[in-house]
Kinemage of the C-alpha trace (Angstrom):
@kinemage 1
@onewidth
@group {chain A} dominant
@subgroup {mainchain}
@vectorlist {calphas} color= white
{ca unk a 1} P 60.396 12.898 -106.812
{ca unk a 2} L 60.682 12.733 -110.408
{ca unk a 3} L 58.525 15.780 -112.940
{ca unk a 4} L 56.000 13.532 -113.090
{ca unk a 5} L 54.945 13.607 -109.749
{ca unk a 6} L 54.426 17.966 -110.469
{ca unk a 7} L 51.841 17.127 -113.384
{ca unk a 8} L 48.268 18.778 -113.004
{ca unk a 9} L 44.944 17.618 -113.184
{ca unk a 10} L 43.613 17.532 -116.723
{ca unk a 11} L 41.634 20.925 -117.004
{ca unk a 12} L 43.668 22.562 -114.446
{ca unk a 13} L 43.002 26.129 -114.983
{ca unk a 14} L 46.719 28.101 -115.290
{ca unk a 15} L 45.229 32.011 -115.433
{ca unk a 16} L 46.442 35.408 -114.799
{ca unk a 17} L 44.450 38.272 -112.443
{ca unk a 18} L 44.457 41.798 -112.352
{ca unk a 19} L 42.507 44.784 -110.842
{ca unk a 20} L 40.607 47.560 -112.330
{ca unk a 21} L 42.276 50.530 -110.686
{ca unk a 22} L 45.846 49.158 -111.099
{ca unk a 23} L 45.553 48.776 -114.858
{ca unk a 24} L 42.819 50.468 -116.586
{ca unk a 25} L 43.512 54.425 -116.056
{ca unk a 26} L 41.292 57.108 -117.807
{ca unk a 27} L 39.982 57.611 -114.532
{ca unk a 28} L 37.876 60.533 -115.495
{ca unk a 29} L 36.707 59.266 -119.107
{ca unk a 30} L 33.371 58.371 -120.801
{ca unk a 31} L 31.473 59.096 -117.731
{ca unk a 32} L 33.151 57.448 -115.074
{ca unk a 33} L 32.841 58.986 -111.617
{ca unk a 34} L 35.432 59.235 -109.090
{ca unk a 35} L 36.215 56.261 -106.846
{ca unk a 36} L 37.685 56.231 -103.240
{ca unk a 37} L 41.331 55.796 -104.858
{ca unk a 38} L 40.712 58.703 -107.058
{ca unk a 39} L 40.361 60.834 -104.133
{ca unk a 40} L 43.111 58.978 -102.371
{ca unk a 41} L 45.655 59.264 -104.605
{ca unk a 42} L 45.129 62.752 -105.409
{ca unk a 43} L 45.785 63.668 -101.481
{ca unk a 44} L 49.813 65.042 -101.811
{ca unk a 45} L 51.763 62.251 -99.632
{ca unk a 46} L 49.678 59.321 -99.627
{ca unk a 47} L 51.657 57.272 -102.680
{ca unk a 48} L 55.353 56.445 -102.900
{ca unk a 49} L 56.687 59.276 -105.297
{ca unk a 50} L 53.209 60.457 -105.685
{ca unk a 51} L 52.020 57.784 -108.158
{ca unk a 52} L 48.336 57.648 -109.484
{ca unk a 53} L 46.504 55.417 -111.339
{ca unk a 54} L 45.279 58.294 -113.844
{ca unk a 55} L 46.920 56.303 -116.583
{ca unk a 56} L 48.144 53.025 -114.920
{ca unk a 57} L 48.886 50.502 -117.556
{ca unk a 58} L 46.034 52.274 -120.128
{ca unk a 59} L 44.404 48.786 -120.254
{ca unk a 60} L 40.811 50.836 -121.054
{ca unk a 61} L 42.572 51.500 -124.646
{ca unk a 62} L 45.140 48.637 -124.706
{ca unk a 63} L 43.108 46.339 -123.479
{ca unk a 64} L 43.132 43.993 -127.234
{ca unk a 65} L 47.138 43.899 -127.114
{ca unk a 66} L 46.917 42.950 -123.649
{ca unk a 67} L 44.452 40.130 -124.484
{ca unk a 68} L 46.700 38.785 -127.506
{ca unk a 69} L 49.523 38.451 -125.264
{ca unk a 70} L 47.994 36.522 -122.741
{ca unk a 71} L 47.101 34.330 -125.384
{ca unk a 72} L 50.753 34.072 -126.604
{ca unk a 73} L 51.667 33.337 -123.036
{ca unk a 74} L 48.625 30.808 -123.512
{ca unk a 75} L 46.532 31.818 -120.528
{ca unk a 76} L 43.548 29.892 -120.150
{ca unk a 77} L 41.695 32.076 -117.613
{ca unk a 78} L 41.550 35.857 -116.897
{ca unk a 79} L 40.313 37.288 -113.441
{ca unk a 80} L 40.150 41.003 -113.968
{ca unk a 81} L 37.414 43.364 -112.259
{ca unk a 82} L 34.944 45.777 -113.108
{ca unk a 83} L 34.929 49.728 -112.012
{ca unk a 84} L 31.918 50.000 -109.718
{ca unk a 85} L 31.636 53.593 -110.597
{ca unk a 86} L 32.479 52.752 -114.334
{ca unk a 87} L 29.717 51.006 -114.311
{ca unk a 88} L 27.092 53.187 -111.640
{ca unk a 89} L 28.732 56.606 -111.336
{ca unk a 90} L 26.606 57.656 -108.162
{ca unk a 91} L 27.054 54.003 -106.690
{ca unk a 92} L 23.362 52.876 -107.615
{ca unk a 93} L 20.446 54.398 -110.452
{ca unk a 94} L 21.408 55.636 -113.437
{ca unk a 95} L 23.936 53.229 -115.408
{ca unk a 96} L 26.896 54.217 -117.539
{ca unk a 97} L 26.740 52.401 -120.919
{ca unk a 98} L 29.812 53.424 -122.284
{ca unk a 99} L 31.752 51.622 -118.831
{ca unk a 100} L 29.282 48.227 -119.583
{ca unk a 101} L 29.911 48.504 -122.874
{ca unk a 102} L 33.814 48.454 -122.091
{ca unk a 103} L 33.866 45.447 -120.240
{ca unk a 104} L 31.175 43.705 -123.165
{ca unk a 105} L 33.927 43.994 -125.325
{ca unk a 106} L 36.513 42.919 -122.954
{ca unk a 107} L 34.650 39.879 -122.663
{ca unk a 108} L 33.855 38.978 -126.066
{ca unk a 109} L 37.832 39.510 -126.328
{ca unk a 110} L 38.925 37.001 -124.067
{ca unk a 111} L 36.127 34.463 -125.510
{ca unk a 112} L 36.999 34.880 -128.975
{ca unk a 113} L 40.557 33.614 -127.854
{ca unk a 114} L 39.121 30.822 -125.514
{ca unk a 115} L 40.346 32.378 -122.540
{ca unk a 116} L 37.652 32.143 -119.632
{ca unk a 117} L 36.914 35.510 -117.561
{ca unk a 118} L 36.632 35.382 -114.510
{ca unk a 119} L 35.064 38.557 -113.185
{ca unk a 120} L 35.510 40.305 -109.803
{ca unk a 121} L 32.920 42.875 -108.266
{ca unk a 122} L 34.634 44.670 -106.279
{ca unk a 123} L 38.740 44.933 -105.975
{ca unk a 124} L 38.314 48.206 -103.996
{ca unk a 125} L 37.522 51.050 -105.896
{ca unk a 126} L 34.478 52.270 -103.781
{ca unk a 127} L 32.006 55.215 -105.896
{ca unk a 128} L 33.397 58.128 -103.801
{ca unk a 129} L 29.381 59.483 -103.836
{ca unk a 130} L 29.060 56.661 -101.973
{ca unk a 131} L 31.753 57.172 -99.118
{ca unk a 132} L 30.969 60.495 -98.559
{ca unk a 133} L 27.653 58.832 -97.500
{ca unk a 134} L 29.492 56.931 -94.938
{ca unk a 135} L 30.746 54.161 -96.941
{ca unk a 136} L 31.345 50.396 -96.447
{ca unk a 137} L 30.669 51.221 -92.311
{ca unk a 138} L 26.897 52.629 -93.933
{ca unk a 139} L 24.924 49.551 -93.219
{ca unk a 140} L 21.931 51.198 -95.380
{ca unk a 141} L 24.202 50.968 -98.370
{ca unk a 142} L 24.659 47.859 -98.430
{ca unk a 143} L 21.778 46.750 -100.766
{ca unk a 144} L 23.513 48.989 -103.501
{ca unk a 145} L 25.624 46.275 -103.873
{ca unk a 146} L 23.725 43.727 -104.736
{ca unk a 147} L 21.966 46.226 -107.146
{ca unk a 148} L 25.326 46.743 -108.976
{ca unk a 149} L 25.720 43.019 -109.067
{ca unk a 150} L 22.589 42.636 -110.294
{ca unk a 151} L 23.463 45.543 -113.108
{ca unk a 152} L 26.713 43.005 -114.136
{ca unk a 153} L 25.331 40.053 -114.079
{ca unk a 154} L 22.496 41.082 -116.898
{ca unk a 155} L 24.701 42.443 -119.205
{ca unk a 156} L 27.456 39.934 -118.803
{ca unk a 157} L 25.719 36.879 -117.054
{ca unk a 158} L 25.431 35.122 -120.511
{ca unk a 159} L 29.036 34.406 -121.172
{ca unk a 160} L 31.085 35.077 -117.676
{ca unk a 161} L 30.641 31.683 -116.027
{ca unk a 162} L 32.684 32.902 -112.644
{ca unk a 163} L 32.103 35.635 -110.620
{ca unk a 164} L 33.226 36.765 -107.366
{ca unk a 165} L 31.692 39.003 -104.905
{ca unk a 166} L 34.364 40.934 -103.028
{ca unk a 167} L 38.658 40.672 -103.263
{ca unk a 168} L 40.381 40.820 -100.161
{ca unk a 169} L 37.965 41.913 -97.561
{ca unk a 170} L 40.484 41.693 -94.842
{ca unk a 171} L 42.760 44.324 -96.106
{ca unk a 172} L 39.828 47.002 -96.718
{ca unk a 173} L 38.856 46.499 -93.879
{ca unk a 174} L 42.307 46.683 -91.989
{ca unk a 175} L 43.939 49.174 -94.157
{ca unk a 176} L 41.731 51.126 -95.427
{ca unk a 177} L 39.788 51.615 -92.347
{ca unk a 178} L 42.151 50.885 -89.613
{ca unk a 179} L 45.738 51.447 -90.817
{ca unk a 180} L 44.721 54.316 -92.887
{ca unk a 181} L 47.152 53.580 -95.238
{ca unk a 182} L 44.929 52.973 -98.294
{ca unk a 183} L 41.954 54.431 -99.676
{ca unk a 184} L 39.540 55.496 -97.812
{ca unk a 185} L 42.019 56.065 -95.409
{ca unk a 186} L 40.715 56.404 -91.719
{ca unk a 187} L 42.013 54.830 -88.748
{ca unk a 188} L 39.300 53.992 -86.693
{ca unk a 189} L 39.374 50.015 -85.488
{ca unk a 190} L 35.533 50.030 -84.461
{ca unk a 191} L 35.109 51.598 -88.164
{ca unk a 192} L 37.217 48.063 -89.263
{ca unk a 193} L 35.665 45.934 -87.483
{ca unk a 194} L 32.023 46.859 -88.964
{ca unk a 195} L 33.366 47.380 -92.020
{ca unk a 196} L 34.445 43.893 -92.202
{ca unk a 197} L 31.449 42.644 -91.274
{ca unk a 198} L 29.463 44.371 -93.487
{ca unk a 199} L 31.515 43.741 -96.822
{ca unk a 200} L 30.638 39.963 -95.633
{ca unk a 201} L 27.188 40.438 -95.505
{ca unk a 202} L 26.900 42.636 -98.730
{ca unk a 203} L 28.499 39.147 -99.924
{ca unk a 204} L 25.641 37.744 -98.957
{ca unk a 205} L 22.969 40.017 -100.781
{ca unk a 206} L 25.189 40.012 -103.923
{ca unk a 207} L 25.226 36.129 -104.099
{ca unk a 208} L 21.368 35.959 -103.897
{ca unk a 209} L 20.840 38.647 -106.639
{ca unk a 210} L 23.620 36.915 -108.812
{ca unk a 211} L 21.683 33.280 -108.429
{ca unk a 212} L 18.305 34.921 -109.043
{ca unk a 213} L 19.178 36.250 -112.510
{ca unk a 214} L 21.962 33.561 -113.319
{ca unk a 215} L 20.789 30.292 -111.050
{ca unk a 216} L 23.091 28.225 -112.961
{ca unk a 217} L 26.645 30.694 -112.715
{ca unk a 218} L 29.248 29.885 -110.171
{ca unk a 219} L 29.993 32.421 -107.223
{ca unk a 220} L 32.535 32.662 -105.074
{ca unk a 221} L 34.609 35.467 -102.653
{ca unk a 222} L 38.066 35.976 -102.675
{ca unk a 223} L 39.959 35.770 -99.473
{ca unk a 224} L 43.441 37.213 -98.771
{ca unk a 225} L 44.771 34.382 -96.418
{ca unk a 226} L 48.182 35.302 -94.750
{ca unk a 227} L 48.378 32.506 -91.646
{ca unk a 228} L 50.092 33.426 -88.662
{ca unk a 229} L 52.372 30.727 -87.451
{ca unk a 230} L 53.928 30.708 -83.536
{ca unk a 231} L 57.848 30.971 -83.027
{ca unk a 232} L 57.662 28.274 -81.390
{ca unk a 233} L 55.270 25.339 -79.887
{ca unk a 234} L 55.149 27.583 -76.246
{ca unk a 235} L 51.276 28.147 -74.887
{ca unk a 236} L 52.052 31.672 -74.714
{ca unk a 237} L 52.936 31.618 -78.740
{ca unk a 238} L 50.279 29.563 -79.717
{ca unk a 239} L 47.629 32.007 -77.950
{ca unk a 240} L 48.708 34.963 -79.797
{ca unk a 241} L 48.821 33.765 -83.190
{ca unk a 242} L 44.941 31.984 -82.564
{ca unk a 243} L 44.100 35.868 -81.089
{ca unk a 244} L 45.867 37.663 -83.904
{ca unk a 245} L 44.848 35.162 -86.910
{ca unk a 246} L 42.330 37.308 -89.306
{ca unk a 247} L 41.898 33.814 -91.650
{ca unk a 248} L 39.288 31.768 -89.394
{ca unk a 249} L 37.670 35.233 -88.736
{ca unk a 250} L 36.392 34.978 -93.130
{ca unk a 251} L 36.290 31.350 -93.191
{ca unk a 252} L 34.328 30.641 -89.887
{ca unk a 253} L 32.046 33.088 -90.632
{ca unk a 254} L 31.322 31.757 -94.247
{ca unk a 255} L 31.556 28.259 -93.427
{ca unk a 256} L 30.729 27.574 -89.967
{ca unk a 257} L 28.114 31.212 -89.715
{ca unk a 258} L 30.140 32.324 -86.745
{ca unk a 259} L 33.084 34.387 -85.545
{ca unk a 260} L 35.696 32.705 -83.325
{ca unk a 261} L 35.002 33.779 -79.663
{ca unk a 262} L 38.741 34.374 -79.575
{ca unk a 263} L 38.803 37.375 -82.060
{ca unk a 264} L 35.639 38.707 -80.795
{ca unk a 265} L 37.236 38.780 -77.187
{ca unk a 266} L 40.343 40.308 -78.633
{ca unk a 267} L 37.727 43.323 -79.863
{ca unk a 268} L 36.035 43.968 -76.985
{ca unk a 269} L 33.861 46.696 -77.425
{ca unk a 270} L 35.244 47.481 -81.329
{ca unk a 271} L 33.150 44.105 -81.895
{ca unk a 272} L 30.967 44.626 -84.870
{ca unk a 273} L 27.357 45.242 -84.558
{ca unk a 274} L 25.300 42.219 -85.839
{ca unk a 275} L 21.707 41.565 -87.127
{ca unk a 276} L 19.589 38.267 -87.132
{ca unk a 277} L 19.757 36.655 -90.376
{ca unk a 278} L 23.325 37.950 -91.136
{ca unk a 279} L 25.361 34.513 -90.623
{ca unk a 280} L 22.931 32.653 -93.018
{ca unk a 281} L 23.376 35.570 -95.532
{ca unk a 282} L 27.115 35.438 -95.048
{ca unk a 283} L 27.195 31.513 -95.168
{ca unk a 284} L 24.803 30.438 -97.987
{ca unk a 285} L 26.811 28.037 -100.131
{ca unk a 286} L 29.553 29.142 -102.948
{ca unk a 287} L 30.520 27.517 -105.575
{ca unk a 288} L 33.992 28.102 -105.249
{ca unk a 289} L 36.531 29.952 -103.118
{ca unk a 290} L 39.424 32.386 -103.864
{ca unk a 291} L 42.693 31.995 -102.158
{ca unk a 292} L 45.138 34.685 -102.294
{ca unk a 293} L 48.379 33.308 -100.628
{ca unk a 294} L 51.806 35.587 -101.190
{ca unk a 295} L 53.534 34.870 -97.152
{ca unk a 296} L 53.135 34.084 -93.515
{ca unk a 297} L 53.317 36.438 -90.278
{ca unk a 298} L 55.759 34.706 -88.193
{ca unk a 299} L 54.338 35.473 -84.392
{ca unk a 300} L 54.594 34.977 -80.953
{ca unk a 301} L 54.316 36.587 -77.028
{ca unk a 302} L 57.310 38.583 -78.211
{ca unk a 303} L 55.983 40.032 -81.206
{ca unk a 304} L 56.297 39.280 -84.881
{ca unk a 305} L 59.229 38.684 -86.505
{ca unk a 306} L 60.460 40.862 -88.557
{ca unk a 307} L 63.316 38.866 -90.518
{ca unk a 308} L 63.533 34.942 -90.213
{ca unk a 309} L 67.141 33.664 -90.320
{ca unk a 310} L 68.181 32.428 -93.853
{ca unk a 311} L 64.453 32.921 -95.693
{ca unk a 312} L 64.490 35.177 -99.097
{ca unk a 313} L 62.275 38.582 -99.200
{ca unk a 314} L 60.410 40.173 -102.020
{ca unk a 315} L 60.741 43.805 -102.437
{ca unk a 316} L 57.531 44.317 -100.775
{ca unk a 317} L 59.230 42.782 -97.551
{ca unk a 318} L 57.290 39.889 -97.899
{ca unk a 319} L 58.807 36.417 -97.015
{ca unk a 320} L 59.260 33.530 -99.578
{ca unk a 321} L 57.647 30.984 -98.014
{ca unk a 322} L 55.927 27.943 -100.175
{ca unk a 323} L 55.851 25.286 -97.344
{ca unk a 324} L 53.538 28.222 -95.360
{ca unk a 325} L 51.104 27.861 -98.559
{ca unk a 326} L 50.896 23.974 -98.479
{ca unk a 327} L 50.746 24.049 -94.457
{ca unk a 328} L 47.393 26.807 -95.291
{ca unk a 329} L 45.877 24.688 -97.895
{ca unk a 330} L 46.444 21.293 -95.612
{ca unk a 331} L 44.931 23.298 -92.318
{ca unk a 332} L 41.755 24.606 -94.162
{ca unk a 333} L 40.993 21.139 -96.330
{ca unk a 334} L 41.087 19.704 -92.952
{ca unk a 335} L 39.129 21.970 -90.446
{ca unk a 336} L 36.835 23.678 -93.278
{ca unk a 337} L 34.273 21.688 -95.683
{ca unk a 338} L 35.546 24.159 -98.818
{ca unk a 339} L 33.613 24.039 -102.103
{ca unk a 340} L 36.609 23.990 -104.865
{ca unk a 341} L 39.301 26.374 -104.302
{ca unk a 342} L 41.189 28.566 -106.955
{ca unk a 343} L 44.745 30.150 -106.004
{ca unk a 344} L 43.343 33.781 -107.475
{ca unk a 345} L 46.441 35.406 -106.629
{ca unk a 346} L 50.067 34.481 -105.650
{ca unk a 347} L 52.769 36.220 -106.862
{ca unk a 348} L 56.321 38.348 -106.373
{ca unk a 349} L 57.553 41.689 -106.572
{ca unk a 350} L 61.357 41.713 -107.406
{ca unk a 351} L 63.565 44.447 -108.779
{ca unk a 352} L 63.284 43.806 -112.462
{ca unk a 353} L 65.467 45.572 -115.093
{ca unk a 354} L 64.942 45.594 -118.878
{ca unk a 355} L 68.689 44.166 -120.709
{ca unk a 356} L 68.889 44.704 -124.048
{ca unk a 357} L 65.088 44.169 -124.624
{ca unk a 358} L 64.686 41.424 -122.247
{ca unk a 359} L 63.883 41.053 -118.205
{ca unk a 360} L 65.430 38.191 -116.863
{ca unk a 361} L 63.572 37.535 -113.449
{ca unk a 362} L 64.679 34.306 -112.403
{ca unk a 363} L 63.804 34.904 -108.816
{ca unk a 364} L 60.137 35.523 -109.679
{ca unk a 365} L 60.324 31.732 -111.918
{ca unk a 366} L 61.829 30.400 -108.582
{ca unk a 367} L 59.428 31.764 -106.655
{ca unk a 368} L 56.407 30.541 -108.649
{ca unk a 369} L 57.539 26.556 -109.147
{ca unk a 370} L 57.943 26.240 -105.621
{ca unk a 371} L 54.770 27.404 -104.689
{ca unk a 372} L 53.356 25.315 -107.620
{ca unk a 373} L 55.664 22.467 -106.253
{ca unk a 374} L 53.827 22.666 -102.815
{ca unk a 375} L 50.457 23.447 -104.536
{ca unk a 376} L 50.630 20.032 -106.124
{ca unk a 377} L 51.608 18.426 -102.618
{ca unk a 378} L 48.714 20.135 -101.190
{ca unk a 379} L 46.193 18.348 -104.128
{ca unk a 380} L 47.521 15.101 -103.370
{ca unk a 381} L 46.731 15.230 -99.968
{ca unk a 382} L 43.145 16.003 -100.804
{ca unk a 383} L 42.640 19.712 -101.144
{ca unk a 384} L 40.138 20.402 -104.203
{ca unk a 385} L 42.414 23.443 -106.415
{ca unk a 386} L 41.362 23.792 -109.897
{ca unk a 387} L 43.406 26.488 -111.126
{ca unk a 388} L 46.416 29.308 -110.440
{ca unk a 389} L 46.090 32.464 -111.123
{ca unk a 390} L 49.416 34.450 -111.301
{ca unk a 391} L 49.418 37.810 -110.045
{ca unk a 392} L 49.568 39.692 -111.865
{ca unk a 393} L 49.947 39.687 -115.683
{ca unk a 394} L 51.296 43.208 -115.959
{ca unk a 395} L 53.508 45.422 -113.998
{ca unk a 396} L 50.750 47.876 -112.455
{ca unk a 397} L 50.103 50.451 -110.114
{ca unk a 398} L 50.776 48.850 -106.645
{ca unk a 399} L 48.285 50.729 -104.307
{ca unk a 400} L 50.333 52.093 -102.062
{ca unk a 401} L 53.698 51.971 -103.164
{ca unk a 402} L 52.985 53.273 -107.220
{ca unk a 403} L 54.692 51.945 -109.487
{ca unk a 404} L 57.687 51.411 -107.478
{ca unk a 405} L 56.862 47.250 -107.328
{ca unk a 406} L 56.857 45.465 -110.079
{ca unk a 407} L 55.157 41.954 -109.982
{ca unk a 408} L 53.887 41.578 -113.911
{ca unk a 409} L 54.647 38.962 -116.356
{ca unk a 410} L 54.821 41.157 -118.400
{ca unk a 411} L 57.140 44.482 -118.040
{ca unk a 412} L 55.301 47.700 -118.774
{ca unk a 413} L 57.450 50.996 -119.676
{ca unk a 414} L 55.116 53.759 -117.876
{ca unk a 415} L 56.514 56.239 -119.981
{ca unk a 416} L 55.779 54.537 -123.767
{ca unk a 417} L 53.654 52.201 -122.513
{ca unk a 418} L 55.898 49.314 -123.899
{ca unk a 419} L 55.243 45.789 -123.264
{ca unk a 420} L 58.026 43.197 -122.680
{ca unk a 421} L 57.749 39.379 -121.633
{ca unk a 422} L 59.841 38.262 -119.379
{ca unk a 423} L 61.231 35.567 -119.019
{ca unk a 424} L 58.866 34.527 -116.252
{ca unk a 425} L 56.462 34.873 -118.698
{ca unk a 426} L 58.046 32.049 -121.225
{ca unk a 427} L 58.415 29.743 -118.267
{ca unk a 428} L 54.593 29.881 -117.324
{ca unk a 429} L 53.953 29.423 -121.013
{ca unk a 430} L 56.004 25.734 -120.786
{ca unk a 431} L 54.459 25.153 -117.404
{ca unk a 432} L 50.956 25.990 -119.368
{ca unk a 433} L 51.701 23.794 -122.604
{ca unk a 434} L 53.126 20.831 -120.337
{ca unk a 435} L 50.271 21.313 -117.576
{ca unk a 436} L 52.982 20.462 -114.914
{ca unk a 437} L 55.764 22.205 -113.365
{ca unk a 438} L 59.408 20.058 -113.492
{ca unk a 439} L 61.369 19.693 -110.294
């Protein structure tokens, strides 16, 4: 195939995402009350090299520099979230104005520069007021949610267009709540298993109270969608990826208002608990849907496995594996009926070193024109993607390794706070300015 075959769709949207813990830091400033990863992080041994977000990037003070280099980059779109307890220290009541008034000048920021925000709820940073009340497994506070959604939307509604209810509800669920190995940190699969339910059905509450202030906005949920595909064509390997697969659990219940009987079997008696009405909360219509696609869990009646022969690895351990993406994007156009889709995050942690004021990651350029290579595929054969967000535009603080990851655009110095480009960075700046990625 020739370049032109790897051009995008006029108005393809080529954007950047972040989170609000990862980047902002002053964690404890202007009235913002402690989250679930403020606690976390703050418990000795819970972060690689005990790493906190106290300070992260410093976004909350850099945030204008930040902008103007997304717009030298020439980023079109910006999906960042907002603090919950920025906002609503005690989860609900009495509102913050200096953390609204934060994110009102973010926005008007991005607009000035033509750069579209598109604004996440929730990217897991939990009011700690509210876990110590039980949390996401709390059923009761549920409707605090929607309330904080309902705070957003009215101060913001007017010029964010996009906004998404909840990132990644698989992994709080599953590791904060099951592995233990992020915030809140239990390990309780019943716990998981409700949890996961109910973050879907606080989706639902959030979307009505968004639509009844702004009818006319577009809402959506983020998904984290890492397909599980068999060893080999074998009955026995094709039953335990369709038990173990945690993508038709989110998009059967939000597009066909049911759980697959396979995963609920596979619970057992850790099966959520569920209320009348709940599948036609969870599955009233959105206007679009996030997918965040970084690999594939290669599985089978043996196991997973851990290495496959020949395939590259990112330094999170995570598999390089573009034709996975199309295959996901193919599977769900064909046995879904999706509203337009959005790649919200895909991205690549590599071991990046600063040379003589410059980082030259040509992995992480490799990595992102062949999964825009089989993104393009995917739209020819049908599937409705209007824009990529790379994650992430800065180096950050990476949850549960630190700092220790690096999968930013842009290089930050933790120490000075220094930005760099790299050269992954000027590449998605041509593949911006062209609209299309070369072969």
């Amino acid at each position: 195939m020739t370049s032109e075959n790897y051009c995008f769709p006029r108005g393809f949207l080529w954007g950047a995402s972040t989170a609000a813990y990862q980047i902002e830091g002053a964690w404890n400033e202007d009235g913002k009350g402690p989250s679930i990863w403020d606690t976390f992080v703050h418990q000795p041994g819970k972060i690689l090299n005990g790493d906190t977000g106290d300070v992260a990037c410093d976004h909350y003070r850099r945030y204008a520099g930040d902008i103007a280099l997304m717009k030298q980059i020439g980023i079109r779109a910006y999906r960042f979230s907002l603090s919950w307890p920025r906002i609503l220290p005690r989860g609900h009541g009495v509102i913050n104005q200096k953390g609204l008034d934060f994110y009102d000048r973010l926005v008007d920021s991005l607009l000035e520069l033509n750069i579209e925000p598109f604004v996440t709820l929730y990217h897991w940073d939990l009011p700690q007021v509210l876990q110590d009340q039980g949390g996401w497994g709390n059923r009761d506070l549920l409707p605090y949610f929607a309330d904080y959604a309902a705070v957003a939307v009215r101060r913001l509604g007017d010029r964010v267009k996009f906004w998404t209810t909840f990132n990644e509800p698989w992994v709080v669920a599953a590791y904060g709540n099951r592995k233990g190995v992020m915030a809140p940190g239990f390990a309780d699969p019943k716990l998981a298993a409700q949890v996961a339910h109910n973050l879907l059905v606080a989706h639902g509450m959030a979307t009505q109270a968004i639509r009844a202030i702004q009818p006319d906005t577009q809402v959506g949920i983020v998904l984290s969608l890492r397909p599980h595909e068999a060893t080999s064509d074998s009955a026995e390997d094709q039953a335990v990826v369709a038990q173990r697969s945690t993508t038709a659990w989110y998009l059967d219940a939000l597009f066909k208002a049911s759980y697959p009987e396979v995963s609920l079997r596979a619970l057992g008696a850790n099966a959520p608990e569920i209320e009348p009405g709940d599948f036609a909360l969870i599955s009233q219509r959105l206007d679009y849907l996030g997918v965040n696609y970084y690999t594939r869990t290669v599985t089978g009646a043996n196991g997973n496995v851990a290495r496959v022969p020949g395939s590259e690895y990112t330094e999170m351990g995570w598999e390089v594996c573009p034709e996975g993406f199309g295959r996901l994007l193919v599977w769900m156009h064909e046995n879904y009926r999706l509203p337009t889709v959005y790649i919200t995050e895909s991205g690549a942690a590599f071991d990046d070193h600063v040379v003589d004021g410059h980082v030259h990651d040509t992995r992480r350029i490799k990595y992102h024109h062949d999964y825009l290579v089989e993104l393009r595929r995917a739209m020819r054969l049908g599937v409705n993607v209007r824009g990529y967000f790379v994650w992430t535009l800065l180096d950050n603080f990476e949850w549960a390794v630190g700092t220790s990851k690096r999968f930013g655009l842009i290089h930050v110095d933790y120490e000075t706070q220094e930005r760099i480009l790299k050269d992954s960075a000027y590449w998605y700046a041509k593949v911006i300015s062209r609209n299309e990625v070369h072969r």
